[in-house]
C-alpha positions as CSV (number, residue, x, y, z in Angstrom):
1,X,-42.0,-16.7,-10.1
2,X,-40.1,-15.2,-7.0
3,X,-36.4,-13.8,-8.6
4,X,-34.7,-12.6,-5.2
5,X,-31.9,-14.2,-4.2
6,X,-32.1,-14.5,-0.4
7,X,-34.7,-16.8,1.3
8,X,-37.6,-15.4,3.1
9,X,-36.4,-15.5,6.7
10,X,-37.5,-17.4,9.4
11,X,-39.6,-15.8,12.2
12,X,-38.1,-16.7,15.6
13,X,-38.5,-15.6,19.2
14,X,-36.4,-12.5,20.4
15,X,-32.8,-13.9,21.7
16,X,-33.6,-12.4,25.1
17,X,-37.1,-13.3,25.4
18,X,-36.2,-17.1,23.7
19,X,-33.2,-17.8,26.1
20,X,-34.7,-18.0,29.4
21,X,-37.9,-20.6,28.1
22,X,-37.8,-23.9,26.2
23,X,-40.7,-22.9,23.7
24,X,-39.9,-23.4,19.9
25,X,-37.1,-20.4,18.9
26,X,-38.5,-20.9,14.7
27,X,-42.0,-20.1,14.7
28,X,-42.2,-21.2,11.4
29,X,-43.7,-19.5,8.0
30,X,-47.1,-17.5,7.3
31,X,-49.4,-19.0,4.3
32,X,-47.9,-15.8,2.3
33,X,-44.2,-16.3,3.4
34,X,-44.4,-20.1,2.0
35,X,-46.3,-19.0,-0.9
36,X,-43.1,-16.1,-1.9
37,X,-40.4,-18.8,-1.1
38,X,-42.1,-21.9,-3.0
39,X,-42.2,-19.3,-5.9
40,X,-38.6,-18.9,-6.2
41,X,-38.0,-22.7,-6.8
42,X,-37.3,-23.1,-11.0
43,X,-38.9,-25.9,-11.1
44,X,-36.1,-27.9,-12.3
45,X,-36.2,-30.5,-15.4
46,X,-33.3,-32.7,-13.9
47,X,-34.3,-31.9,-9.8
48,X,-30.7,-32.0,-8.6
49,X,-32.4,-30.9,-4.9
50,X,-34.0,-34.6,-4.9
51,X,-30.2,-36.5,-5.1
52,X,-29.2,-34.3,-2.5
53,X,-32.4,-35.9,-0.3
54,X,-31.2,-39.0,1.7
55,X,-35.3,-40.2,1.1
56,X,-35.4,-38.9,-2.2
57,X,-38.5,-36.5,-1.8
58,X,-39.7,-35.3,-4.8
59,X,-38.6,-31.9,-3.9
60,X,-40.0,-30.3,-6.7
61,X,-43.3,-31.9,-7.2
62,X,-44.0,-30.7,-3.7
63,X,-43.3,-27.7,-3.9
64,X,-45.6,-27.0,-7.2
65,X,-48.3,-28.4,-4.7
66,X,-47.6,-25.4,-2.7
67,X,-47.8,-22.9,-5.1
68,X,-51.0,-24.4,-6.1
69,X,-52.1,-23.5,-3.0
70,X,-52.8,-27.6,-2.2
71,X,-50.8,-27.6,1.0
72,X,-52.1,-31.4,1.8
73,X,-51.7,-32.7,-2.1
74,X,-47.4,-31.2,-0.9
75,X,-47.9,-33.5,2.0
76,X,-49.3,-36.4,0.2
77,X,-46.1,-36.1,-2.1
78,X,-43.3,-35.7,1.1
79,X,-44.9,-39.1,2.9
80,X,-44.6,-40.9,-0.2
81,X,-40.7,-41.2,0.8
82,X,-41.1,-39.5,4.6
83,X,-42.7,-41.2,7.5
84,X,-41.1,-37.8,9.5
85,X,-42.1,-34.8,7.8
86,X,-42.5,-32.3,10.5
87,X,-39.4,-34.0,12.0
88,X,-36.9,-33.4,9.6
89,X,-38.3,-29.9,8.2
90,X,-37.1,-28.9,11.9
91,X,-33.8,-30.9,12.3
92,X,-32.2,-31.3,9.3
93,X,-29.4,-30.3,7.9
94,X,-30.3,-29.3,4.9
95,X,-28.5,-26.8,3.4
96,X,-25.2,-29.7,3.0
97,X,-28.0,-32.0,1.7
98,X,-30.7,-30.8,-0.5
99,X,-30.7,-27.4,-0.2
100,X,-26.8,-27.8,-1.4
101,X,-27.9,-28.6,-5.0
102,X,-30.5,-26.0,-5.4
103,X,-29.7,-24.3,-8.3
104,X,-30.9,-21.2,-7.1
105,X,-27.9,-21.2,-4.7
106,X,-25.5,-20.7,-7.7
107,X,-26.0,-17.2,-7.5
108,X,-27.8,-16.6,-3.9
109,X,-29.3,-18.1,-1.9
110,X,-30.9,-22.0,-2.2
111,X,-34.5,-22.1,-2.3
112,X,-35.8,-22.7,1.9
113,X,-36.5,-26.6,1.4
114,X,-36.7,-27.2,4.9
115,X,-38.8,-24.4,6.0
116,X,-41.2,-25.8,3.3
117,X,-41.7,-28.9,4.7
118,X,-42.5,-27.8,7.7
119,X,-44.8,-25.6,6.6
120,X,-46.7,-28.5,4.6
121,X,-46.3,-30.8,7.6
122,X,-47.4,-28.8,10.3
123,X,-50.7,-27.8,7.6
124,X,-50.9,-31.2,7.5
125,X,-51.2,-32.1,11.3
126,X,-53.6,-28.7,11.9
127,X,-56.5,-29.9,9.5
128,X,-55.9,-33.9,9.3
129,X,-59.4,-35.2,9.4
130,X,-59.4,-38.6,7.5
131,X,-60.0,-41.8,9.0
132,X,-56.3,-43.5,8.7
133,X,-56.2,-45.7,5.3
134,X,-55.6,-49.6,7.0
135,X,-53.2,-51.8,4.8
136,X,-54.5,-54.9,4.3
137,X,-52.0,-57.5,6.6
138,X,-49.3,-60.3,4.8
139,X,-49.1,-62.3,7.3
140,X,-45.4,-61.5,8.5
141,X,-43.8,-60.2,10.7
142,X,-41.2,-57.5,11.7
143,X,-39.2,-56.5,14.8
144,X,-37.9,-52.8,14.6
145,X,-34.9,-52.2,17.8
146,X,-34.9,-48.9,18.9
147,X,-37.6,-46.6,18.4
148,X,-35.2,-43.4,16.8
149,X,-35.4,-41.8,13.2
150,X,-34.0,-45.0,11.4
151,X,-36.0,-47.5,13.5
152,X,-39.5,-44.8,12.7
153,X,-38.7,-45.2,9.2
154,X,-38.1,-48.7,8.9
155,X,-41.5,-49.2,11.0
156,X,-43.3,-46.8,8.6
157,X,-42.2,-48.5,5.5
158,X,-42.6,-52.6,6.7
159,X,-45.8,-51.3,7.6
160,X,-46.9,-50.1,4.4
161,X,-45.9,-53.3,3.2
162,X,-48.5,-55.0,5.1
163,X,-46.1,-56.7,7.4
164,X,-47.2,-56.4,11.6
165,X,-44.3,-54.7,12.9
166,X,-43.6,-54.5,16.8
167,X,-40.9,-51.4,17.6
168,X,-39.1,-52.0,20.7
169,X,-37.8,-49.0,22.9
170,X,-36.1,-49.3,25.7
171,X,-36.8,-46.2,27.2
172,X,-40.3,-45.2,28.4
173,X,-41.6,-42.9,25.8
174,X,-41.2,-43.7,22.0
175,X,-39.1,-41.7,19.6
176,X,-35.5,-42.0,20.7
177,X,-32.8,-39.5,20.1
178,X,-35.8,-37.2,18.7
179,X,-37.2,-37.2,22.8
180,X,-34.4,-37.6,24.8
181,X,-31.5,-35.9,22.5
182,X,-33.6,-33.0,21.0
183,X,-34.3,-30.0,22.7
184,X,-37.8,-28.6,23.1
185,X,-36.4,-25.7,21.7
186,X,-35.5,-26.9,18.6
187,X,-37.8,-30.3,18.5
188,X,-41.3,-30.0,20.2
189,X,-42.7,-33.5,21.8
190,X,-45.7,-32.9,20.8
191,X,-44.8,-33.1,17.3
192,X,-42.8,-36.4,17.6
193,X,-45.9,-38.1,19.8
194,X,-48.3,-37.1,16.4
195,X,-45.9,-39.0,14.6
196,X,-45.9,-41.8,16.7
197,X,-49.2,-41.7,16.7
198,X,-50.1,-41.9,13.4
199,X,-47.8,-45.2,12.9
200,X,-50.0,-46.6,15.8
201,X,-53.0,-45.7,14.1
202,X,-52.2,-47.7,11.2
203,X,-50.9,-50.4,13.1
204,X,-47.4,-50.0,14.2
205,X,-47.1,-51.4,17.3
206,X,-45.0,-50.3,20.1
207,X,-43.3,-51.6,23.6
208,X,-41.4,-49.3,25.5
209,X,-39.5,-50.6,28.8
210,X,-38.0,-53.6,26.6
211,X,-33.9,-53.5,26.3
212,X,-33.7,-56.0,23.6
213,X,-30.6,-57.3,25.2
214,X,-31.3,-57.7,28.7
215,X,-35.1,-58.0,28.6
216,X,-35.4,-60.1,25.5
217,X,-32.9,-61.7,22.9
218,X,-32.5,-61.3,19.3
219,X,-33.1,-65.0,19.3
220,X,-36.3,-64.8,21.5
221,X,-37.9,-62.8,18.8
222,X,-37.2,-65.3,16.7
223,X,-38.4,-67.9,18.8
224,X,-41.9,-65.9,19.1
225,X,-42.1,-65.9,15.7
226,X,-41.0,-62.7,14.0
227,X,-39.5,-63.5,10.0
228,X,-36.7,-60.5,10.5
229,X,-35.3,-58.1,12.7
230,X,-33.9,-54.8,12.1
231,X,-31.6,-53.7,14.7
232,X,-31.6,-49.4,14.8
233,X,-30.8,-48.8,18.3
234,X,-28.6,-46.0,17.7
235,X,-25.3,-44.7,19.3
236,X,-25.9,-44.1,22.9
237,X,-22.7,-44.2,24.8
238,X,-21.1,-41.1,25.7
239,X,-17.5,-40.6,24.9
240,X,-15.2,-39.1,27.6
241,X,-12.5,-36.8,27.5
242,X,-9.7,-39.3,29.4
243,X,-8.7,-36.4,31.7
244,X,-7.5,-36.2,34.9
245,X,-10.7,-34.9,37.4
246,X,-13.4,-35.8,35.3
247,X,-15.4,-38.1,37.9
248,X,-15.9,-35.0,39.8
249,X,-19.3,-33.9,40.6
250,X,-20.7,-31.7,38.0
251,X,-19.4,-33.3,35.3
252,X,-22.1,-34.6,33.1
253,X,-22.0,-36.2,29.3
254,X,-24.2,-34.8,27.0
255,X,-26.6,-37.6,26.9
256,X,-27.4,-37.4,30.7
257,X,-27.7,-33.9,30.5
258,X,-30.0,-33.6,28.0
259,X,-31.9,-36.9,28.6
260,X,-33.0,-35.3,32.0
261,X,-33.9,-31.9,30.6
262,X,-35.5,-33.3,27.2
263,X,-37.0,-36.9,28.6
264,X,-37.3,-35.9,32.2
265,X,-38.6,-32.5,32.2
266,X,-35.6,-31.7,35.1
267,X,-36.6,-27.6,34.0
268,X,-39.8,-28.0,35.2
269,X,-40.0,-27.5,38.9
270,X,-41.7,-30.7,39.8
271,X,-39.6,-32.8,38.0
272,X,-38.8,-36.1,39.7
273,X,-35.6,-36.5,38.1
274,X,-32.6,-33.8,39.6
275,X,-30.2,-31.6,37.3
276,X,-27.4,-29.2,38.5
277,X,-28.8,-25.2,38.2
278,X,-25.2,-24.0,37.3
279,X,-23.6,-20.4,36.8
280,X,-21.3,-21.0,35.1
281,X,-21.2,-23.8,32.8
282,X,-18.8,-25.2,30.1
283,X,-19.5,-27.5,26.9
284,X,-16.8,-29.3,25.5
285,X,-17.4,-30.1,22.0
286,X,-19.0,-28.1,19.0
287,X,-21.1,-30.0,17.3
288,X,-25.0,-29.7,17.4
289,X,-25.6,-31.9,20.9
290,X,-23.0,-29.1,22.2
291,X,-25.0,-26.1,21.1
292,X,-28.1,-27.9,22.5
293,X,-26.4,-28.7,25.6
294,X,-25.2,-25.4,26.0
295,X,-28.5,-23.4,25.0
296,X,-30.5,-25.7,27.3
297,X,-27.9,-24.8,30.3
298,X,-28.7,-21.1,29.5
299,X,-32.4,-21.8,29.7
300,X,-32.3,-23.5,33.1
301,X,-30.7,-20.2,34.6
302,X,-26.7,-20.2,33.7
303,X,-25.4,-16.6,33.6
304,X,-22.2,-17.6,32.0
305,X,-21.9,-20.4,29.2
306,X,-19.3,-21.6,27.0
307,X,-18.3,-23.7,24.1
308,X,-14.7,-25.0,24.5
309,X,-13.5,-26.3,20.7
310,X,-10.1,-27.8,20.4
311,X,-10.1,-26.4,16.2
312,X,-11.1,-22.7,15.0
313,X,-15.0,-21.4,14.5
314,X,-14.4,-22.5,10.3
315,X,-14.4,-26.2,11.5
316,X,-17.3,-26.3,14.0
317,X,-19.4,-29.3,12.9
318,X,-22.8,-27.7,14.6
319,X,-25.1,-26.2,12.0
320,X,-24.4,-22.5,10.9
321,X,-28.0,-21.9,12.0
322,X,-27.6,-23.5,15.5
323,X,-23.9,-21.8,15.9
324,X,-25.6,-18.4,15.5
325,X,-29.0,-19.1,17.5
326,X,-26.6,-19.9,20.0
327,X,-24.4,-16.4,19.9
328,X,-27.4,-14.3,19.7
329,X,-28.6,-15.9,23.1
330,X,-25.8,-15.3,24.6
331,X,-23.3,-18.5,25.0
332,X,-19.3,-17.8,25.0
333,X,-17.2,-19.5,22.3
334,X,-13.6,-20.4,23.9
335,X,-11.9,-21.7,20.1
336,X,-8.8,-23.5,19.6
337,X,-8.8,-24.8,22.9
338,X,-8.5,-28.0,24.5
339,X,-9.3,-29.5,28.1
340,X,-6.6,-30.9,29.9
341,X,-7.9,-31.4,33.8
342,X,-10.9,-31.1,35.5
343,X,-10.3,-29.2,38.7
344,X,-12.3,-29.7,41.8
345,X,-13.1,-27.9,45.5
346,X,-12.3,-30.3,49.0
347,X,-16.0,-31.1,48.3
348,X,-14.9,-32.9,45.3
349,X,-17.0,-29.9,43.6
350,X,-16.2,-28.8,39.5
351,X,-14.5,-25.3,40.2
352,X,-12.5,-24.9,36.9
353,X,-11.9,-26.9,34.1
354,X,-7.8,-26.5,33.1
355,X,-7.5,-25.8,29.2
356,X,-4.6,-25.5,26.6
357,X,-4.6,-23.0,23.6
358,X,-4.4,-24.9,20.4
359,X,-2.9,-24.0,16.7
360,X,-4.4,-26.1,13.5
361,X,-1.2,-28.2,11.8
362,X,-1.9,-30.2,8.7
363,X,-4.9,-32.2,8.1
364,X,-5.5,-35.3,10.3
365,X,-8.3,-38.3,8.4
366,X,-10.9,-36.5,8.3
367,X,-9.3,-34.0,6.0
368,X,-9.7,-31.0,9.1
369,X,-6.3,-29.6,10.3
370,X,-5.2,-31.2,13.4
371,X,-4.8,-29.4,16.2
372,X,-1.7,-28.8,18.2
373,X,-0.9,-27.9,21.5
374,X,0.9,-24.0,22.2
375,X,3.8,-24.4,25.0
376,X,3.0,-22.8,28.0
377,X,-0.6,-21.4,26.9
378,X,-2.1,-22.8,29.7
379,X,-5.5,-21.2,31.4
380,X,-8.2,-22.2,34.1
381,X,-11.9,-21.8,32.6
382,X,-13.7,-20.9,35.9
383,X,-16.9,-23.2,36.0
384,X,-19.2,-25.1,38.4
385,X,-20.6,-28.2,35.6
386,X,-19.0,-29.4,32.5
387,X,-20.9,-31.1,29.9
388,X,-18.8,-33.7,27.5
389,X,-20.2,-33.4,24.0
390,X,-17.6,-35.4,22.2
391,X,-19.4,-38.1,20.5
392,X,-21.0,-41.0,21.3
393,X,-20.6,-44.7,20.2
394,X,-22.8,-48.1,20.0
395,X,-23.7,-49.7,22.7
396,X,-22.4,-53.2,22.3
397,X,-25.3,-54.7,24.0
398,X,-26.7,-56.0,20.9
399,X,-23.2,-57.5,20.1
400,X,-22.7,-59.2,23.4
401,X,-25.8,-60.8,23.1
402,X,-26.8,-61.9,19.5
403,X,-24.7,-64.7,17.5
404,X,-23.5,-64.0,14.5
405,X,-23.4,-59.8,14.8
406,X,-19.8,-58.1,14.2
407,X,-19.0,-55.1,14.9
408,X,-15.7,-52.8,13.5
409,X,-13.3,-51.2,15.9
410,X,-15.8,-47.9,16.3
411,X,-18.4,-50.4,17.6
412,X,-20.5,-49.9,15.3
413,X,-22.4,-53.1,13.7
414,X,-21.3,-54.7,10.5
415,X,-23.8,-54.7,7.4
416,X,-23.5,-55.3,3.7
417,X,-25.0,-52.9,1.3
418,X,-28.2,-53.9,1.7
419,X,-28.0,-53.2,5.6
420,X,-27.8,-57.0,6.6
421,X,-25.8,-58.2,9.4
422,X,-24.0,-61.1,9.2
423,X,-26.7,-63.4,10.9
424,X,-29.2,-64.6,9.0
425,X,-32.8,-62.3,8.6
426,X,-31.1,-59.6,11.1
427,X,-30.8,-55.6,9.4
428,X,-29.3,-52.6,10.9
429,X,-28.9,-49.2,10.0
430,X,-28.9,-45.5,11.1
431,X,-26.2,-44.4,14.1
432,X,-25.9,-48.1,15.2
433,X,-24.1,-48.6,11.9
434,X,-22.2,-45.8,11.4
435,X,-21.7,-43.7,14.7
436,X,-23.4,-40.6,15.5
437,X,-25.0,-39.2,12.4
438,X,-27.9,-37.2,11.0
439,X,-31.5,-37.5,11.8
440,X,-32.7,-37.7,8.3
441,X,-29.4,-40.4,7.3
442,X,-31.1,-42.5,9.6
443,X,-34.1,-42.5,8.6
444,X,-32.8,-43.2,4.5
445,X,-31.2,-45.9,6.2
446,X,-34.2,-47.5,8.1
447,X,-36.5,-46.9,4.9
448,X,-33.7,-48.7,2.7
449,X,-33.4,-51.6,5.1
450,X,-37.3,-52.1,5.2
451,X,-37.1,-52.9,1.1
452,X,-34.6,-55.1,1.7
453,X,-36.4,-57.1,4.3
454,X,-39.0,-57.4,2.1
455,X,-37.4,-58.7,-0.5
456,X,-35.9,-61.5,1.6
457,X,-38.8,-62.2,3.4
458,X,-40.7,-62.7,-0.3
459,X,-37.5,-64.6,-1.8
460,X,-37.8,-67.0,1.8
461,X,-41.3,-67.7,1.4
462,X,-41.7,-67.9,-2.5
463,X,-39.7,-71.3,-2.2
């Protein structure tokens, strides 16, 4: 038993060394460092740290495996409820999920759940020698939409179910969000491809380049014999600011910005695809897209970054961690300030983006103060690119061309508790459902879905 009551900390790259490359910033825990922080959990008889799990991981069970020193018996245990280990020990958020009911936090600091997984993961992918276990086949079959978290995880599950599932992307590389959203930084390719890869090699099948939509209908699948469709095609469409100068050139949304540097490889000099090398460069928004879209702008050569936040540093939505790997490297936080023009050169250049000082009133929906413009407090921000990371919505694609799908005023598709749409044998889940949201909420939602589609599917043909 570990008593302290501060995690083992995370080895990362030097801030100066880590700001001007895309490699990995956590370089993740030594054998002994996992083997001090798995000794600190208790262990619990009641494993509060599993509710707080969107997948339900038996927290605790794996992390005995690692003080056992049987790293792959800890993985065994994680992919009975993950398909996306190594994924989400890097992306999570889990000190307001599981990490949040770690007893151990009471009077410290929560036992490091995430760094754990990866740990056990990334073991995992290092010494995997096995021939891939083949589930014997049902007979049915499954179309997955959209080849993000939720869509991975729905896939995964169907197809330990035995059912043939067939993921549709439309983009040319698998893994959604996870390739063109996440940062190399924070999310190496490499580690989503081995997970792609091992749902191929057990049977998942994949086509990329297919906008179900445009290139096929919900209704074609149908026709070409599928039993159900689950719809996780995410929330790609970038929300705008509504401001006066914003078609100017140099302002990008978030999603184009990093799609080209994440996707595209646009910091690599012989990239096909173009990006803007800026000096100065602002980021409106402060959630975690903003702090990757800001940190990436650094890395491709930026000597002045900012974060422009209409509410105070206490409300930024970003993770703590992210907030601070961003600070140490060097980006600007401009707080309680809100964009109000865009302003341009006679080339129709960005040269400053026009902002208004804000003060937080009372609490708007979301329970956050609102906040409220200053008279007169007006300021130019001296920039050549703005990035718009304010949120994203649906694309209503799937709406627009699929009877029988609804969607609510945000866009976002219509399900019942059980993740079914209103047509008949059609599921959704993960950011398509509920706007932009976690990576590992997806993914609960995907693997929920995938029991529920088998259940109907059985219920169909048992009559």
């Amino acid at each position: 038993m570990n008593n302290s009551p501060i995690k083992n900390p995370m080895p990362t790259q030097d801030p100066s060394v880590r700001a001007k490359n895309f490699d990995e910033v956590a370089l993740g825990y030594t054998e002994e460092q996992v083997r001090s922080e798995a000794a600190r959990c208790l262990n619990c008889k009641n494993k509060p740290c599993r509710a707080g799990c969107p997948v339900g991981i038996d927290i605790p069970a794996f992390i005995q495996k690692i003080n056992e020193g049987d790293y792959e018996g800890a993985y065994r245990v994680i992919s009975k409820s993950s398909s996306l280990a190594a994924v989400c020990g890097r992306v999570c958020p889990q000190e307001t999920q599981c990490e949040s009911k770690c007893v151990r936090g009471i009077k410290g600091e929560p036992v490091a759940i995430g760094r754990l997984e990866r740990f056990v993961a990334d073991w995992h992918n290092a010494h995997r020698t096995e021939e891939t276990e083949k589930v014997e086949r049902n007979g049915r079959r499954v179309a997955v939409v959209g080849s993000g978290p939720a869509g991975l995880s729905c896939a995964g599950e169907l197809n330990a179910r035995g059912y043939d599932v067939t993921v549709f992307e439309a983009l040319h590389t698998a893994g959604g969000v996870l390739v063109y959203g996440i940062p190399e930084f924070r999310l190496p390719k490499s580690i989503v491809k081995a997970e792609i890869d091992n749902l191929k090699a057990k049977g998942v099948a994949f086509e990329t380049n297919t906008v179900v939509g445009r290139t096929l209908l919900i209704d074609e699948l149908f026709e070409d014999g599928f039993d159900a469709v689950f719809v996780g095609s995410g929330a790609g469409l970038p929300n705008f600011m509504k401001v006066k100068g914003e078609d100017l050139n140099g302002v990008y949304s978030a999603n184009e910005f990093l799609t080209r540097v994440n996707l595209m490889k646009a910091y690599k000099n012989c990239a096909d695809t173009p990006i803007k090398h800026s000096k100065a460069v602002a980021v409106v928004g402060g959630g975690n897209v903003a702090m990757d879209a800001a940190r990436s702008a650094l890395r491709l050569g930026a000597e002045k970054v900012y974060i422009v936040y209409r509410r105070s540093e206490t409300e930024l939505p970003a993770r703590k961690e992210e907030v601070e790997h961003a600070k140490e490297e060097g980006v600007e936080f401009v707080m309680l300030t809100a964009p109000i023009e865009v302003l341009g050169d006679e080339h129709k250049n960005v040269s400053a983006l026009r902002c208004q000082k804000m003060a937080l009133g009372e609490p708007d929906a979301s329970g956050r103060r609102r906040p409220e413009p200053i008279s007169n407090s007006e300021f130019d921000l001296a920039c050549d690119c703005i990035i718009v990371a304010i949120g994203t919505s649906p694309n209503p694609l799937i709406k627009d061309t699929t009877p029988g799908i609804s969607v609510n005023p945000r866009g976002c598709i219509i399900t019942d508790e059980h993740g079914k749409t209103m047509r008949d044998m059609v599921y959704a889940g993960g950011d398509a459902v509920t706007g932009a949201a976690t990576v590992i909420l997806a993914m609960g939602a995907g693997k929920d879905a995938a029991a529920y589609i088998d259940e109907a599917i059985k219920t169909k043909y048992s009559k």
